[in-house]
C-alpha positions in Angstrom: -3.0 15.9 75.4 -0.1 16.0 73.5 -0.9 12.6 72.2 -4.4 13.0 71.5 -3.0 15.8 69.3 -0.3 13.6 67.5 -3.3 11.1 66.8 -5.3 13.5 65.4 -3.2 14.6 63.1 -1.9 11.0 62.1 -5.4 10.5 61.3 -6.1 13.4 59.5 -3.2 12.5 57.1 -4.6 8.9 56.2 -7.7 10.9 55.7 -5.8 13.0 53.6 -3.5 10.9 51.9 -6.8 8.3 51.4 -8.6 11.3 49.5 -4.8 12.3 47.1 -4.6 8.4 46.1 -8.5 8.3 45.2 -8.2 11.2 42.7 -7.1 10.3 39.6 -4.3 10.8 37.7 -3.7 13.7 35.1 -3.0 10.6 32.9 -6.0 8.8 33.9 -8.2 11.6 33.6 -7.5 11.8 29.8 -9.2 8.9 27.9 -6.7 6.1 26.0 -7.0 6.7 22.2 -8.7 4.7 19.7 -6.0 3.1 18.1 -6.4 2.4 14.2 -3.8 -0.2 13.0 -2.9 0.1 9.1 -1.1 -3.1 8.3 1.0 -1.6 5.6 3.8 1.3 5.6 2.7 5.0 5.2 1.9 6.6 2.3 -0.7 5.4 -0.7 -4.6 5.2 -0.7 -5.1 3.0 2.1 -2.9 4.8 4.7 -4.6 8.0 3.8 -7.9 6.8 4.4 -7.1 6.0 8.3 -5.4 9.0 9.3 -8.8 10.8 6.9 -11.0 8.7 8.8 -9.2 9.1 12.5 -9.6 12.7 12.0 -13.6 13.2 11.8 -13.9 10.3 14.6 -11.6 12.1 16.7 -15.0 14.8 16.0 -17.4 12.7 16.7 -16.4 10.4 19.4 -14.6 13.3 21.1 -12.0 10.9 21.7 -8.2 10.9 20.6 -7.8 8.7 17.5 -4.7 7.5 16.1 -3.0 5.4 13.0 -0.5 3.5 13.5 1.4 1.6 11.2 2.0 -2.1 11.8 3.8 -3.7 9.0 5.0 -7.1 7.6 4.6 -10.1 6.1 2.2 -9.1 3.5 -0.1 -7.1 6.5 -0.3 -10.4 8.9 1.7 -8.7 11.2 -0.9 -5.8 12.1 -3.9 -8.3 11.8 -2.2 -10.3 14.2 -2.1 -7.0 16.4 -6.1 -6.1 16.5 -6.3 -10.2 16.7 -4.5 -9.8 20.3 -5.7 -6.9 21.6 -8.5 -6.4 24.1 -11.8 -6.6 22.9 -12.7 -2.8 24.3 -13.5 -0.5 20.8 -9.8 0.9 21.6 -8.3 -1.1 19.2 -9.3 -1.0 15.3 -7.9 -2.7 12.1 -8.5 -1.0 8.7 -7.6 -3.5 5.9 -7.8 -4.0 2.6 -10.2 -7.0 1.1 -6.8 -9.6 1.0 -6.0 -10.2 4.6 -9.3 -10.8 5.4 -11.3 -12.5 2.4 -8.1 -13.8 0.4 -5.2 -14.8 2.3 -7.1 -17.8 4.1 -6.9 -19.1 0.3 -3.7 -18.6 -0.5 -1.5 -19.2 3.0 -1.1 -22.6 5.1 -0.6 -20.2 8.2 -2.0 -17.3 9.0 -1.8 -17.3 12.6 -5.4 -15.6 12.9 -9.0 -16.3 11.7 -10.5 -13.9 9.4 -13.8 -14.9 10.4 -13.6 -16.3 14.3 -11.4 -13.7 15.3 -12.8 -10.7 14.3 -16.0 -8.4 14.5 -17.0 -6.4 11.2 -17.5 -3.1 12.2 -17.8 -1.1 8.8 -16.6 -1.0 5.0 -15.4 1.8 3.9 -14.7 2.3 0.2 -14.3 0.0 -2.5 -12.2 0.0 -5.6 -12.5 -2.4 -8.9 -9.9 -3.1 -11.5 -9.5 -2.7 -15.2 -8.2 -4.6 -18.6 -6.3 -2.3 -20.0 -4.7 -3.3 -24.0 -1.5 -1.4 -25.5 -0.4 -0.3 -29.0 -0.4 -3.6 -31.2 -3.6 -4.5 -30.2 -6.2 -3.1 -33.0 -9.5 -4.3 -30.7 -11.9 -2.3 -29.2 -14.0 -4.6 -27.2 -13.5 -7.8 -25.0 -14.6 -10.2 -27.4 -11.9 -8.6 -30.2 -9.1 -9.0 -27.5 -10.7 -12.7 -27.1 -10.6 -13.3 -31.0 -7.0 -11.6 -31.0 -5.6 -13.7 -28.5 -6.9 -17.1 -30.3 -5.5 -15.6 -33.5 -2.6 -14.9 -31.9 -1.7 -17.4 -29.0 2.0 -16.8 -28.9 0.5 -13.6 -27.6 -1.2 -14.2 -24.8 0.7 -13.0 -22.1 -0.5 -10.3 -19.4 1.1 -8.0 -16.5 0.0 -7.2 -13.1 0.9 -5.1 -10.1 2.6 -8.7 -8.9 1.6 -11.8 -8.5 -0.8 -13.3 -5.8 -2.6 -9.9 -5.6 -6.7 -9.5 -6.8 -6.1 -7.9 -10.1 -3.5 -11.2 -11.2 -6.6 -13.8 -9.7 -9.0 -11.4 -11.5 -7.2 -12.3 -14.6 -7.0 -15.6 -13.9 -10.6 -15.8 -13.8 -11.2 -14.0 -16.9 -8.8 -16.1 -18.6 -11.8 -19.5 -17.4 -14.7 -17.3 -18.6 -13.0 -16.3 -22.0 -11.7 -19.8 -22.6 -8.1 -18.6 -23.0 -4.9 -19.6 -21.8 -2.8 -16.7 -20.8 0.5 -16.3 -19.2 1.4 -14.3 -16.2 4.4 -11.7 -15.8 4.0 -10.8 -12.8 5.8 -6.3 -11.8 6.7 -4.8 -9.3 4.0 -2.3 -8.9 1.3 -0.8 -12.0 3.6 1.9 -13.1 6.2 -1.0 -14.3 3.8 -2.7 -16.0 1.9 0.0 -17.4 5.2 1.1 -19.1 5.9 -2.1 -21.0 2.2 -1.6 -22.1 2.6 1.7 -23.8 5.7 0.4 -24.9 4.3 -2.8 -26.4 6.4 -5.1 -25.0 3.2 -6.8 -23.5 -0.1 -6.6 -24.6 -2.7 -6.4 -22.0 -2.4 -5.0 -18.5 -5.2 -5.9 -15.2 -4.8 -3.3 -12.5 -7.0 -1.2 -10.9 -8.6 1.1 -12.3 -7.7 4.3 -10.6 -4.1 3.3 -11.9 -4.9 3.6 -16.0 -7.2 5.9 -15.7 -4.7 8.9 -17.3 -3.2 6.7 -19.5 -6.9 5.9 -20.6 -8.0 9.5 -21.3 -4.5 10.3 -22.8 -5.3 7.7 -25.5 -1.9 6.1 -24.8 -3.4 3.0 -23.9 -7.5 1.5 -24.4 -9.6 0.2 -20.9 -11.6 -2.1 -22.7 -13.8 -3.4 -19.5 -13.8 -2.8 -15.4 -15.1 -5.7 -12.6 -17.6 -4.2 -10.3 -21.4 -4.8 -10.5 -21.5 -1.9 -11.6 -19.6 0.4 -14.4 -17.2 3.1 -12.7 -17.9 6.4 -12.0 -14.2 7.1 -12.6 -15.0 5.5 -16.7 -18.7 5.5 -16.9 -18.4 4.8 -20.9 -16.5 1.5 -20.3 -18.7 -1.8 -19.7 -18.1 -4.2 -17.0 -17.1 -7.5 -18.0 -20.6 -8.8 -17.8 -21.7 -6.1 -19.8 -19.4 -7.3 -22.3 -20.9 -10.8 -22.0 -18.6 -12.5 -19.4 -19.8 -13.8 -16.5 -17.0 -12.5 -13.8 -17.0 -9.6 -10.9 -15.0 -8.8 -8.3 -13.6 -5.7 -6.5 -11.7 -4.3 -3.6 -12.3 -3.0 -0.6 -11.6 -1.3 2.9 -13.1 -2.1 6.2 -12.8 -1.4 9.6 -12.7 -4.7 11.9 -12.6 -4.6 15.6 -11.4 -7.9 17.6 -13.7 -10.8 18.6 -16.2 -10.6 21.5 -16.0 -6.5 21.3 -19.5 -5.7 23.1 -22.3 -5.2 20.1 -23.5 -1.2 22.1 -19.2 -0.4 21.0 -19.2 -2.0 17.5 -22.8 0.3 16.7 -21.4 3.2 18.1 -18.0 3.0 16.3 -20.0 2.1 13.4 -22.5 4.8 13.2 -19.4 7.2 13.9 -17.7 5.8 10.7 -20.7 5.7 8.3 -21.5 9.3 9.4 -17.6 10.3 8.5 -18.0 8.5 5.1 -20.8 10.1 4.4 -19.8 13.9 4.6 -18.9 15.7 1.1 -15.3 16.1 2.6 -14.6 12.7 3.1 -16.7 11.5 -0.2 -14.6 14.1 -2.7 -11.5 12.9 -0.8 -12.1 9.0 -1.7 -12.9 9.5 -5.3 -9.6 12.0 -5.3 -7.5 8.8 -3.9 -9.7 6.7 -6.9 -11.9 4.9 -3.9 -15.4 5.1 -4.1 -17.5 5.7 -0.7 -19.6 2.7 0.9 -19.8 3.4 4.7 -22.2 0.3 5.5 -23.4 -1.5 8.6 -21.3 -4.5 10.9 -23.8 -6.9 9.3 -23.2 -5.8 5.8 -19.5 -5.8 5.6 -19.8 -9.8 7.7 -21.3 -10.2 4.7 -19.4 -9.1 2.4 -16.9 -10.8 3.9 -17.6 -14.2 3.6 -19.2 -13.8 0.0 -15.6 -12.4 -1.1 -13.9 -15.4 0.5 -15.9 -17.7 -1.5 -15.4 -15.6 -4.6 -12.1 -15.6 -4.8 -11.0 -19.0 -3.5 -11.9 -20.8 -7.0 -9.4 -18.0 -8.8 -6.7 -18.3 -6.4 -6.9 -22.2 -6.6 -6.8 -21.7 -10.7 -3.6 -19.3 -10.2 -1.3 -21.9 -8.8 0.3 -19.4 -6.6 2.0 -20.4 -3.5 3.8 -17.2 -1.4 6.8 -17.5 0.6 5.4 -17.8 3.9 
């Protein structure tokens, strides 16, 4: 008997133990966050666009989402991350228009495919730039910066943020359309450049145009056109550049990409979750305050989008002659 009863109880504790190793764990019982890689250090527009956006899909996934900050080597570093990473909606890259429409142009290695290796999922917000003249030009218009220039040629030299970034190819491109050969001094950032504007050591300024928008209003320096289709809303009384009878566009923009082969039922869902965060009056005031300007569109729109900015830009960055240290 005594053995029958030693039995039994051995087999209630497999039973038992059988039952404890099918429950999961605490850990497994909360879901793995969504994981939103910024390829670029904290701080600025584009960081505070995740971690605005990872808080209303934390709403309305009812799912942790996080930012994290993957930097290097001019934001190849994260893309390189989402690149890797399984193709299970967990994972999400939010990027600026460069590392995915640009860099293929201006790189001999990337060591990811903008294209093969990524799904579109939604873009975000878009952003255009701005000519902006200083003091000792006496122009109001394009075309009088154009006639200044060829009166002037010793002259023609402009800033930007730095070299190899949208606003210097945007120039470049301008430079074609207006039939003008202009010089390059490249800064370290808009605030440098912008300085040596209002201080008339150089004459004309491309940047964005959230970045000369108080010197603008100030009267300190003159935004004589911006890129996009269409004017801004952030300088409605300023024409775009084909307003002002020169055929060139182009803007910025931030999208959300997921990695290749991420089932289509996850890319809608995170994508509906996304447009519907975009779209709230929170989020919308918030953009314009960071000098963004709300999109929120479908996966197909920003695939695109995509490939329309690669062929856009390529011609510019050719023109440019700029070659990065890899």
């Amino acid at each position: 008997m005594r053995g029958f009863r030693m039995l039994g109880l051995a087999i209630a504790g497999i039973a038992t133990l059988a039952v404890l190793l099918s429950i999961p764990t605490r850990a497994q019982l909360v879901e793995q966050p969504i994981r939103i890689i910024f390829p670029f250090a904290a701080g600025g527009s584009g960081d505070a666009l995740a971690r605005l956006l990872a808080e209303h899909m934390r709403t309305a996934l009812n799912q942790p989402v996080i930012v994290e900050n993957r930097t290097g080597a001019a934001g190849r570093i994260g893309v390189q991350a989402v690149k890797g990473a399984a193709p299970d909606g967990k994972t999400l890259l939010l990027t600026p228009v460069a590392p995915m429409s640009v860099y293929q142009h201006v790189y001999t290695t990337l060591g990811y495919d903008p294209i093969a290796d990524f799904q579109p999922v939604s873009q975000v917000a878009t952003f255009d730039f701005a000519i902006a003249v200083g003091p000792q030009v006496s122009g109001k218009t394009v075309k009088d910066l154009v006639a200044w220039v060829k009166a002037n040629p010793g002259q023609g030299n402009y800033g930007t943020p730095a070299a190899g970034t949208l606003p210097h190819f945007f120039a470049v491109s301008f430079g074609q359309a207006a039939g003008l050969d202009l010089r390059h001094v490249g800064y370290r950032g808009s605030a440098a450049a912008l300085t040596d504007l209002v201080g008339g050591q150089i004459p004309i300024v491309f940047t964005t145009t959230s970045d000369v928008l108080e010197m603008h209003k100030s009267g300190r320096i003159r935004v004589l056109a911006t890129s996009d289709k269409q004017r801004s809303p952030f300088l409605a009384d300023i024409p775009t550049f084909k307003e002002a009878g020169y055929n060139i566009q182009g803007s910025g923009w931030y999208g959300i990409f997921a990695p290749a082969k991420t089932p289509p039922d996850t890319v809608e869902r995170l994508s509906k979750a996304i447009i519907a965060a975009v779209q709230t009056p929170e989020v919308k005031a918030r953009l314009l305050a960071f000098g963004l300007v709300p999109t929120g569109t479908s996966a197909a729109e920003l695939a695109r989008i995509q490939k329309a900015d690669s062929e856009l830009w390529a011609p510019a960055v050719k023109a440019s002659g700029f070659s990065p240290a890899q």
